[in-house]
C-alpha positions in Angstrom: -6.0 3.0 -43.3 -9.5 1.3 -42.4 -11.5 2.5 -39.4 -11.7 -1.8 -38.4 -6.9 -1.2 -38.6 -7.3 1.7 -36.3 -9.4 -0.4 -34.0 -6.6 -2.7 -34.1 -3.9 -0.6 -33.7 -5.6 0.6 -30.4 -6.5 -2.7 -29.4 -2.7 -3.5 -29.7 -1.3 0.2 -28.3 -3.8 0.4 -25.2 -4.4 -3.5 -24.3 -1.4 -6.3 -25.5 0.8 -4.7 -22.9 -1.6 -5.2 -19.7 -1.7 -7.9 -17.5 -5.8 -9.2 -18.2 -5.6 -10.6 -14.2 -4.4 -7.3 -12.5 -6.5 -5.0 -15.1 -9.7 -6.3 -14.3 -9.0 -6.5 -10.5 -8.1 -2.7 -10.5 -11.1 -2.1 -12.8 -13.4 -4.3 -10.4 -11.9 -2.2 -6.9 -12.3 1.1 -8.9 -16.1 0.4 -9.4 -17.2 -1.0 -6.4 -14.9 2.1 -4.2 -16.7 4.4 -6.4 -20.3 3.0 -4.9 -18.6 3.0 -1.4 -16.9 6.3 -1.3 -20.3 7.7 -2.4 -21.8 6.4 0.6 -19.3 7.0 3.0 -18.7 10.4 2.0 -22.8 11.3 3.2 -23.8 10.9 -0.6 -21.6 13.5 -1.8 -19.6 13.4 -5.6 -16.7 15.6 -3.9 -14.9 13.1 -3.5 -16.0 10.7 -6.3 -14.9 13.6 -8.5 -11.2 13.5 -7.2 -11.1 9.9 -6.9 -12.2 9.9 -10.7 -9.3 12.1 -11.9 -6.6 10.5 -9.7 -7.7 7.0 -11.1 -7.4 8.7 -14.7 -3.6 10.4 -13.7 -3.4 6.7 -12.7 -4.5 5.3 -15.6 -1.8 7.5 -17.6 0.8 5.9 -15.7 0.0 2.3 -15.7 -0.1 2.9 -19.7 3.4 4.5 -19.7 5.3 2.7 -17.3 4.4 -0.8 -18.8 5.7 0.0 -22.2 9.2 0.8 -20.0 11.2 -2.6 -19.8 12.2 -3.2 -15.7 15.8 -3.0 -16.3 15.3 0.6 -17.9 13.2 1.4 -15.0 16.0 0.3 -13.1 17.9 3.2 -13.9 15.3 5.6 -12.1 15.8 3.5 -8.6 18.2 5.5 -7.2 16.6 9.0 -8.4 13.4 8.3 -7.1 15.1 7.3 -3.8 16.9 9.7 -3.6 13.9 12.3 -4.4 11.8 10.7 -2.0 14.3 11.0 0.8 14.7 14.7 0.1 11.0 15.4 0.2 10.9 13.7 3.5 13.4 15.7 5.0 11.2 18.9 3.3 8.2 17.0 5.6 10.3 17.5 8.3 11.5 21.5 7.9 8.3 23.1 6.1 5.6 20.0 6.4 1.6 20.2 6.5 0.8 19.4 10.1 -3.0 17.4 10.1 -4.6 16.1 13.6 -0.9 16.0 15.1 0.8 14.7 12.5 3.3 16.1 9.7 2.9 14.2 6.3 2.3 16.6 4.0 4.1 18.8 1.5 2.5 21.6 -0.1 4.4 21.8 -3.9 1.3 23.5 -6.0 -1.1 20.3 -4.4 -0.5 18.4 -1.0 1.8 15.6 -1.5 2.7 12.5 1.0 6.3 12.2 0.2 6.0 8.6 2.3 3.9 7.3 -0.3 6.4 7.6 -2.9 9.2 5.7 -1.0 6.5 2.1 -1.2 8.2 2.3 -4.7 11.5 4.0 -4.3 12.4 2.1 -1.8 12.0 -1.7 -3.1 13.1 -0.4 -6.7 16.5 0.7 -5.4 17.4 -2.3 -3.2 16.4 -4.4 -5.9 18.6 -2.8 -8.0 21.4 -3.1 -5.6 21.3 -6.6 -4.9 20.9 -7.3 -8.6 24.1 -5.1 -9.6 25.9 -7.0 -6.6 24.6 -10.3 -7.6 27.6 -12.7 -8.1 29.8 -11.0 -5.3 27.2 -10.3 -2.6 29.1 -10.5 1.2 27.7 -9.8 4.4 28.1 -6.0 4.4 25.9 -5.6 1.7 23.0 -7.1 3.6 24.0 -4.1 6.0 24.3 -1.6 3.6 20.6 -2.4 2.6 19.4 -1.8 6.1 21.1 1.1 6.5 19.3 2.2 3.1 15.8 1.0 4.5 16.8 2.6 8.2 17.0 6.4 6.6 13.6 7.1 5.2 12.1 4.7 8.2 13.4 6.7 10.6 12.2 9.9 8.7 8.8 8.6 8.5 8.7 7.5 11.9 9.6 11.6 13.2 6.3 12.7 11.5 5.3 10.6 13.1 3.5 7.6 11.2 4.7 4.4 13.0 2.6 2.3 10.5 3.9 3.6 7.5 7.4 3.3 8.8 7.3 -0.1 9.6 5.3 -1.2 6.3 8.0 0.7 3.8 10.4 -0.7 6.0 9.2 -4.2 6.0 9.2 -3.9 2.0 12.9 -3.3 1.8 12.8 -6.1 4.4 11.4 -8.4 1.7 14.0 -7.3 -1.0 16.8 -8.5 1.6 14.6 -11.9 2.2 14.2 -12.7 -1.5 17.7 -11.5 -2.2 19.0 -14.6 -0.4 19.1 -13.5 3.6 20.2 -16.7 5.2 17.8 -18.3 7.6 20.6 -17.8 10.4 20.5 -14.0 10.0 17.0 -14.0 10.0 16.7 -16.2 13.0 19.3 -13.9 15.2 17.6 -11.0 14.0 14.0 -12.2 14.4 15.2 -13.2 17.8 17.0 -9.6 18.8 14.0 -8.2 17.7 11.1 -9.5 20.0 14.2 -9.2 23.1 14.5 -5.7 22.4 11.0 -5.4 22.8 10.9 -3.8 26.2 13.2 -1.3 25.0 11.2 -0.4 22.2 7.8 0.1 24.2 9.6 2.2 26.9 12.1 4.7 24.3 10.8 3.9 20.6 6.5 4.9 20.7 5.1 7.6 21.7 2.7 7.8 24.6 -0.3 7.8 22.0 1.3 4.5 20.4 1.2 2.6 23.5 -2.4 3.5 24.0 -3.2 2.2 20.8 -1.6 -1.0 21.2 -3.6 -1.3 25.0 -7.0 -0.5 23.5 -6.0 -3.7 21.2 -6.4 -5.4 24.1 -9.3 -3.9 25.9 -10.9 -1.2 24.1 -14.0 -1.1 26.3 -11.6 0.3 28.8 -12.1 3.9 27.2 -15.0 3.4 24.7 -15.6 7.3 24.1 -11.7 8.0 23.8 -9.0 5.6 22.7 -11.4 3.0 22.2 -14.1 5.1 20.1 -12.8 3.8 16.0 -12.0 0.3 17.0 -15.2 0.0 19.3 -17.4 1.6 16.4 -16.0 0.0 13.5 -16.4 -3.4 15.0 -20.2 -2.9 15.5 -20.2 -1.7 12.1 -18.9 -4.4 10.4 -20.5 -6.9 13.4 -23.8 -5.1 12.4 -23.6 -5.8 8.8 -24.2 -9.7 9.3 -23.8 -12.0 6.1 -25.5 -9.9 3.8 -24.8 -6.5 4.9 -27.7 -3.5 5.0 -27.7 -2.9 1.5 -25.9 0.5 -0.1 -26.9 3.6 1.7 -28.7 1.5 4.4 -25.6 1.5 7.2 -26.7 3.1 10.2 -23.0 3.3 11.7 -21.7 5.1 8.5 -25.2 7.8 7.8 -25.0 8.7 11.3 -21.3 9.4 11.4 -20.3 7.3 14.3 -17.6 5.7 12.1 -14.3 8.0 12.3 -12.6 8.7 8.5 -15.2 6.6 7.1 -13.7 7.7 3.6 -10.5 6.6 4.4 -8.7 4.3 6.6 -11.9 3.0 8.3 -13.5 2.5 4.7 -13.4 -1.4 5.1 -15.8 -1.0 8.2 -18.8 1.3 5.7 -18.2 -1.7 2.9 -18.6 -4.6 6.3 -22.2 -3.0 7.2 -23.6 -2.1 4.1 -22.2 -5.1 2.2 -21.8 -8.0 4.7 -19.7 -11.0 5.2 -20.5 -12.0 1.4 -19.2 -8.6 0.4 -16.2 -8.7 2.5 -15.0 -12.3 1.1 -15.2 -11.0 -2.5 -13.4 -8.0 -2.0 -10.8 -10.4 -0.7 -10.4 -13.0 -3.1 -10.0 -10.0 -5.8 -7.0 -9.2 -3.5 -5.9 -12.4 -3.6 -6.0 -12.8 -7.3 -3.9 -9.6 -7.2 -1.6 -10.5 -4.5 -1.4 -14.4 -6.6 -1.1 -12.9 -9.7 2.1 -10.7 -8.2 3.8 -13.7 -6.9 3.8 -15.7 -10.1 5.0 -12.8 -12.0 7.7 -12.6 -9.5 8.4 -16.1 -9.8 8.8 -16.6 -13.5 10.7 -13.4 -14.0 13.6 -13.8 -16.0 16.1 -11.9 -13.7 16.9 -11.2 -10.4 16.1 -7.2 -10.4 12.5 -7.9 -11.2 12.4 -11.4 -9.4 12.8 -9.2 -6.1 10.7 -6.1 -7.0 7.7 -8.3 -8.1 8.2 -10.1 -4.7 8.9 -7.0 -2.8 5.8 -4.8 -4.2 3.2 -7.8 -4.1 4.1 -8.9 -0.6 3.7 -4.5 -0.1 0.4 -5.0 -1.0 -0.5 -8.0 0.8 0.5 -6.0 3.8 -1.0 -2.7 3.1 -4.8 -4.6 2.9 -3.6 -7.1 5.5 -2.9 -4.1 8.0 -6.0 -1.4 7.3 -8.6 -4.9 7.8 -7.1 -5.9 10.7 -7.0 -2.3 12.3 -10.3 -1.7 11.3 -11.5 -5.3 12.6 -9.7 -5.0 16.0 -7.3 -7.4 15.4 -4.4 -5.0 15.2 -3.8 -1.8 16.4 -5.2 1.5 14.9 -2.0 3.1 12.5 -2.9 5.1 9.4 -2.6 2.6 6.5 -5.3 2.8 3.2 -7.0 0.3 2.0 -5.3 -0.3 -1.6 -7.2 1.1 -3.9 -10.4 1.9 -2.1 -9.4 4.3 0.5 -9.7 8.2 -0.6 -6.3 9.7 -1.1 -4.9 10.9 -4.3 -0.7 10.2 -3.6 -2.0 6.7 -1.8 -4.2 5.9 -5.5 -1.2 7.2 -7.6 1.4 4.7 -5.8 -0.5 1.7 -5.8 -1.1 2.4 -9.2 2.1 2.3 -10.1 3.1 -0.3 -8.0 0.9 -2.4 -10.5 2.3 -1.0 -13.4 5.4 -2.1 -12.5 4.2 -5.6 -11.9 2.4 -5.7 -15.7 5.8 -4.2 -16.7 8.1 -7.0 -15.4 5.0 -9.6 -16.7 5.5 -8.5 -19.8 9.0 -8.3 -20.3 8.6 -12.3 -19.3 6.0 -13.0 -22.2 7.6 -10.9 -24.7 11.1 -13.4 -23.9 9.1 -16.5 -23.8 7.8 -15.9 -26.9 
């Protein structure tokens, strides 16, 4: 065989099965975190070096998992469920404890178990709903919660209120796309902001409620409670339209931004790369977050209709959440920016997360044509 076939046959092994619109989104992120996390981390490669490998384990993945159709997949839903609600209750027993917090698992390297759940979780209602699709009756829609209320209510003992209520709200978005009726959502939408009071006296901890009152009023405790959302708003305030230019931001060099390298990233990228900055990063979010939803919507069954829906609208939320922390706009809870922020089960996940989506996009062109 001719050197110019193997070049084909590479072409055709490593490219045909990616999605061009998600594969050069992640490749743009990738590059421009890579510049970032360089800065933010004081000009160290540390960091670049684990970010680099993660993104290559990642890389590995995306190229197996979207040779796997999404109704083979399917078979794994349960499993990885399963898997990832036994890790969480190892969390719980013989966990890493960090600043307060235990999220970790030490299996040979330092794990987040909660991480895993962004895709065990959507995969195995979808495959739920999708087994029960021409008999489904109210109790299934309970059965569901009950399936999203386990691991939710693991995470939330670590405690890590804002990844509880984001995995959460992705199973939530299974049982929306499934076909909740706008009734049910209405009662419950309703029963939700009444048991409000309840929740803010018995359901957060006494740290939670002083994150959501320096939402209101950080300057009330600028050197405590207030300190990241106070600093990163200067920061990204700072940066003006065209930012200070890479390596210039006085906020990041002189460490008054708190885990620059991860979930207060956004506010390095606002003052060294300005408003302009900012806006690109988010429309090549919102080509991903497009992109997801028209998979989703001319998917050719209702297992991947609902996890292309469920894992893009994760996404959405996941950026939606860390910017709006970071910008004051919402209150300070532990999420990563997708595919920016350092963290090596955070990278992995999201990773797959798009695998899955160029999976179920290519089952759909490979039946269309």
């Amino acid at each position: 065989m001719s050197l110019n076939n193997w070049l084909v046959k590479i072409k055709e092994w490593i490219w045909d099965p990616l999605d061009p619109w998600l594969f050069y989104a992640l490749l743009a992120i990738y590059l421009m975190s890579m510049f970032l996390l360089y800065s933010a981390d004081g000009q160290n490669i540390g960091r670049l070096e684990s970010k680099t490998i993660h993104t290559i384990l990642g890389v590995g993945i995306l190229l197996i998992v979207v040779r796997i159709p999404p109704r083979a997949l399917a078979f794994f839903a349960m499993p990885l469920y399963v898997i990832g609600v036994v890790l969480l209750l190892g969390v719980h027993f013989f966990g890493i404890t960090v600043n307060g917090s235990t999220r970790w698992l030490n299996l040979g390297v330092r794990i987040q178990p909660s991480e895993i759940m962004k895709i065990g979780l959507p995969m195995v209602l979808a495959w739920y709903f999708h087994h029960y699709e021409n008999r489904l009756a109210w109790y299934h829609y309970l059965i569901a919660l009950v399936m999203i209320a386990i691991p939710g209510a693991l995470i939330l003992k670590q405690p890590d209120l804002g990844t509880a209520t984001l995995i959460m709200a992705s199973g939530i978005f299974v049982i929306f796309f499934a076909g909740l009726p706008w009734k049910v959502l209405f009662i419950t939408i309703i029963g939700f902001f009444s048991s409000l009071p309840l929740i803010w006296q018995y359901g957060l901890h006494d740290y939670q409620r002083t994150r959501v009152l320096t939402l209101l009023d950080p300057t009330k405790d600028p050197l405590g409670a207030g300190y990241h959302i106070l600093q990163s708003m200067i920061a990204i305030g700072s940066g003006g339209v065209w930012g200070k230019g890479w390596l210039n931001g006085t906020q990041t060099h002189l460490e008054y931004i708190p885990e620059s390298t991860t979930d207060f990233i956004f506010a390095v990228y606002g003052e060294e790369f300005g408003l302009v900055g900012n806006l690109l990063l988010l429309i090549v979010y919102l080509i991903i977050i497009g992109r997801g939803l028209y998979i989703a919507a001319n998917a050719t069954n209702l297992y991947s209709r609902l996890l292309a829906g469920a894992l893009t609208m994760t996404f959405f939320c996941y950026a939606f959440v860390n910017m709006g922390m970071v910008s004051g706009i919402l209150p300070v809870v532990g999420v990563p920016l997708p595919l920016v922020s350092y963290g090596g089960t955070a990278t992995l996940s999201i990773m797959f997360i798009l695998a899955l989506l160029m999976s179920i996009a290519r089952e759909t062109r490979n039946k269309r044509y």
